[in-house]
Wavefront OBJ file of the C-alpha trace (Angstrom):
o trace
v 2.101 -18.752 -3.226
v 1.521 -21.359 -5.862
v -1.154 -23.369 -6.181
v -0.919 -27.131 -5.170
v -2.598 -29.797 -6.900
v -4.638 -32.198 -6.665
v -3.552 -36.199 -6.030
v -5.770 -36.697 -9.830
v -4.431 -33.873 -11.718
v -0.579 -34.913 -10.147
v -0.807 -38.604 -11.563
v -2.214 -37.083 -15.320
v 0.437 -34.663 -15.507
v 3.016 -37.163 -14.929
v 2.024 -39.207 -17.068
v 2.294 -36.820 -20.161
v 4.069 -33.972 -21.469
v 1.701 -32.402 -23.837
v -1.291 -31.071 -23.860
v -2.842 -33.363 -26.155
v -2.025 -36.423 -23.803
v -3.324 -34.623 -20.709
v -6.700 -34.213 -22.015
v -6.985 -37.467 -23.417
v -5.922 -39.045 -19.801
v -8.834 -36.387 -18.487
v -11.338 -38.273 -20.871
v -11.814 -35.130 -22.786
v -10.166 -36.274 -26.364
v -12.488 -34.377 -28.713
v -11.466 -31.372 -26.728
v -8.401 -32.419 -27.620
v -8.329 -32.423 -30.939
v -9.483 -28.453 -30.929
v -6.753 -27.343 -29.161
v -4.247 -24.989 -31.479
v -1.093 -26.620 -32.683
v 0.872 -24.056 -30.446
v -0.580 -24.495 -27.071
v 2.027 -25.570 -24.399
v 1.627 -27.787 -21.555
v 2.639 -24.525 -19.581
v 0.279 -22.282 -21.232
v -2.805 -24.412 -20.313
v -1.786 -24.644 -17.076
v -1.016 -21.526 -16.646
v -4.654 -20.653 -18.254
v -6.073 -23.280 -15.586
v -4.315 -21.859 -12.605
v -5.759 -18.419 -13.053
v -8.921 -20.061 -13.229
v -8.577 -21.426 -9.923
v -7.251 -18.047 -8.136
v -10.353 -16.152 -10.067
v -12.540 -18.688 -7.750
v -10.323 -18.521 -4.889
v -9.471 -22.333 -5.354
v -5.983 -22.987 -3.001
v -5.601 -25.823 -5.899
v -5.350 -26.315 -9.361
v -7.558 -29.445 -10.344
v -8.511 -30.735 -13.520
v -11.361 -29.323 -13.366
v -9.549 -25.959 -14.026
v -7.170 -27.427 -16.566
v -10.348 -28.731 -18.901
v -11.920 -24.879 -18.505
v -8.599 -23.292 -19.884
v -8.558 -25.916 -22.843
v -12.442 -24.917 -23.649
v -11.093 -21.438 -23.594
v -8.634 -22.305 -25.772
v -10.497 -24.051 -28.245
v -13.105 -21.536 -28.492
v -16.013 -23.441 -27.290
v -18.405 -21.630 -25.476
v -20.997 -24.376 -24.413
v -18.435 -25.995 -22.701
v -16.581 -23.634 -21.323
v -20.484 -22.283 -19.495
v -20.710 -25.283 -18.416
v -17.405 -25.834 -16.947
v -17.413 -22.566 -15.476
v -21.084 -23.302 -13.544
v -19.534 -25.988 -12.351
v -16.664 -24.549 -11.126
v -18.747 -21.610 -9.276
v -20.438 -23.869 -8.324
v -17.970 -25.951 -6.058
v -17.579 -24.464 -2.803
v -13.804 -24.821 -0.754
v -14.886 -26.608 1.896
v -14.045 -25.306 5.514
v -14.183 -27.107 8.625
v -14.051 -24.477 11.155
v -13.374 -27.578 14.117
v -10.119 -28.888 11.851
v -7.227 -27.289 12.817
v -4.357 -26.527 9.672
v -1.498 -29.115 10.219
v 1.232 -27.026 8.155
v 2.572 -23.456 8.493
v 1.637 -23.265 4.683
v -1.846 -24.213 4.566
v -4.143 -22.359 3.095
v -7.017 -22.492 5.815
v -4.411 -20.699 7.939
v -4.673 -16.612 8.729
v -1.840 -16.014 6.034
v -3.118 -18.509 3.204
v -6.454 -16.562 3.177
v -4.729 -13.297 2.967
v -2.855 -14.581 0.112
v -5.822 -16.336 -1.508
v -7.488 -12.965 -1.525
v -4.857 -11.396 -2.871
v -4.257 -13.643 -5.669
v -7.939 -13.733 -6.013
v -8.079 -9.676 -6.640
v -5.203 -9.800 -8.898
v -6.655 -12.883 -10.877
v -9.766 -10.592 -11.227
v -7.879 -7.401 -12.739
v -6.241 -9.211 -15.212
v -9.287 -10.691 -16.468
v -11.130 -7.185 -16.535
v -7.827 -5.989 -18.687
v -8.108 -8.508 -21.235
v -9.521 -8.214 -24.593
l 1 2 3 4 5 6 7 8 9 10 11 12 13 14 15 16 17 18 19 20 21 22 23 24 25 26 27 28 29 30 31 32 33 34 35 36 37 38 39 40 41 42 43 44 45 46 47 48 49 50 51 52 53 54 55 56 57 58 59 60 61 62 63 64 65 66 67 68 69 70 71 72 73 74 75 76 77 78 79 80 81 82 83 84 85 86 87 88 89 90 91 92 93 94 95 96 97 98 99 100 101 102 103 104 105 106 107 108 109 110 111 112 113 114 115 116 117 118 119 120 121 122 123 124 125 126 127 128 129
């Protein structure tokens, strides 16, 4: 299952192609700026989206997006930050709403899958460098 994404993070990434324009659009242009001259749109997002599935986030906001560029550019007092914030933000759960689509991830088989993407998430951040 891939991650959906949020209505905010949707109208940024439409708007541009590179990675340098998505931050900028996210208000985070000195971030920007840091970013290696080889990171891809796809690798950032990438980066973000197992960010979210570490957290067991069913989307990929840009929230997650401005955590993987602080990773990327090295800086640590954001990236704390970001990542408090992030652990921080609980999915919210009504237990009276009832999930409209067979996809959703409030349903039996999205929280399997969210756990599972979750434990993977986790071992490939315990096998990194």
């Amino acid at each position: 299952m891939t991650l959906g994404t949020t209505r905010r993070l949707r109208e940024v990434l439409s708007a541009g192609s590179q990675p340098f324009d998505v931050l900028n659009r996210l208000g985070c242009g000195s971030l920007a700026d840091k970013l290696p001259a080889s990171a891809s749109l796809d690798e950032l997002l990438s980066e973000a989206e197992h960010e979210a599935r570490c957290r067991r986030h069913p989307y990929l906001s840009s929230e997650h997006v401005l955590l993987a560029a602080a990773k990327a550019a090295g800086e640590l007092e954001l990236i704390t930050e970001y990542t408090s914030a992030l652990d921080q933000t609980q999915v919210r759960v009504h237990r009276w709403w009832q999930p409209r689509g067979r996809r959703s991830a409030l349903r039996t088989r999205g929280q399997r899958l969210l756990d599972e993407q979750q434990r993977t998430a986790l071992e490939r951040e315990r096998h990194r460098p």
